[in-house]
C-alpha positions in Angstrom: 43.5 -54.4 113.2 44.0 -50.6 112.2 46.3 -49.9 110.3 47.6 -46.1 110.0 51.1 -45.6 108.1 52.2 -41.9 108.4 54.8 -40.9 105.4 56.9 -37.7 105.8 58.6 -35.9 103.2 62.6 -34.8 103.6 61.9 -31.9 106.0 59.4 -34.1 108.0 56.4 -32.7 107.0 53.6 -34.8 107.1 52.8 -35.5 103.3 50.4 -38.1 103.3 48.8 -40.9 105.7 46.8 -44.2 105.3 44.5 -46.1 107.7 43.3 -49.3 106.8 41.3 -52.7 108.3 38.7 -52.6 110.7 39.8 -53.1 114.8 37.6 -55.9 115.4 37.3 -54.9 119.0 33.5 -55.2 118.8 30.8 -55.8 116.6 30.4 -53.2 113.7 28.2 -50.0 115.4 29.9 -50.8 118.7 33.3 -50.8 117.9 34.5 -47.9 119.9 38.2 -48.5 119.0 37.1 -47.9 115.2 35.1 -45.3 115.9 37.8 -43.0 117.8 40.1 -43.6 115.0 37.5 -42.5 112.5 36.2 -39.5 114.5 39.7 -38.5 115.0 40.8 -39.0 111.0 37.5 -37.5 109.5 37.8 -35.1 112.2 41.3 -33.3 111.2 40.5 -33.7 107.8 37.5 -31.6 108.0 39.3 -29.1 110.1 41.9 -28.7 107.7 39.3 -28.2 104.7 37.7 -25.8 107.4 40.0 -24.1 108.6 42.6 -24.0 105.9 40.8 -24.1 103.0 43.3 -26.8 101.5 41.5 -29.5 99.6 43.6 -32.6 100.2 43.6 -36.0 97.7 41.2 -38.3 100.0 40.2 -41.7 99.1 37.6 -43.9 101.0 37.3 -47.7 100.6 33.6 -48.2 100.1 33.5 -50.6 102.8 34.6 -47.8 105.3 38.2 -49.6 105.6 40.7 -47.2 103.9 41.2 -44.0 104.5 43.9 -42.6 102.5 44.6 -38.4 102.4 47.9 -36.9 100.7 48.5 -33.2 101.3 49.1 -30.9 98.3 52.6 -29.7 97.3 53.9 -26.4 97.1 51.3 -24.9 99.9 52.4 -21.6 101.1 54.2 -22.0 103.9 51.8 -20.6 106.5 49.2 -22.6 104.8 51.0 -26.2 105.0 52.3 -24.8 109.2 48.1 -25.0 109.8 48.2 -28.2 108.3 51.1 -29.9 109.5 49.7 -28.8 112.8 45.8 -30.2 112.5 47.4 -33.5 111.7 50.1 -33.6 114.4 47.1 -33.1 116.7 45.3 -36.2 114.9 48.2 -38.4 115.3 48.6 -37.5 118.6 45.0 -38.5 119.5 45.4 -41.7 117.4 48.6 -43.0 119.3 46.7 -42.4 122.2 43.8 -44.8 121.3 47.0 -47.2 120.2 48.2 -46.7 124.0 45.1 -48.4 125.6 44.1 -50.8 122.8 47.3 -51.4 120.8 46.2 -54.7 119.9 43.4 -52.6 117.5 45.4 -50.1 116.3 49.3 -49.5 114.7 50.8 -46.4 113.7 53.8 -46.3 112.2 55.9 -43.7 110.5 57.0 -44.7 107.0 
């Protein structure tokens, strides 16, 4: 199982996620559930380095089963908007892989 706990700060801002475990819906290299989720993590993270040029705190697990990314404080505020926006769109695209194989993945809002 996927694990992906979103945390938000007092104004709701997203201020940091984690996603953790492996979906075990198919054998590694064929496991499509995990490798939406990771396309779709490594995927806003990369646009908001990109596009954004914020650097967030990332950690990997070295077996590829944590993901963990904390945004920085005290972004300007058009600055942390383009972020808050990139990963909106990821958890958007993650709860919809939790919609059709919600035995793989959770997300949940911490």
């Amino acid at each position: 199982m996927i694990y992906v706990n979103i945390n938000r700060n007092e104004s709701g801002c997203i201020s940091s996620f984690t996603m953790e475990g492996h979906a075990g819906f198919d054998d590694s290299g064929k496991d499509l559930v995990c490798a939406g989720a990771s396309a779709v993590s490594f995927g806003a993270l990369n646009a908001v380095m990109a596009l954004t040029g914020i650097i967030p705190d990332i950690e990997q697990g070295k077996d590829g089963g944590l993901l963990s990314c904390r945004v920085p404080d005290g972004l300007p505020e058009a600055k942390q908007e383009q972020v808050q926006l990139l990963l909106e769109g990821m958890i958007v695209s993650l709860q919809t892989i939790e919609e059709e194989y919600g035995q793989y993945i959770q997300v949940k809002f911490l």
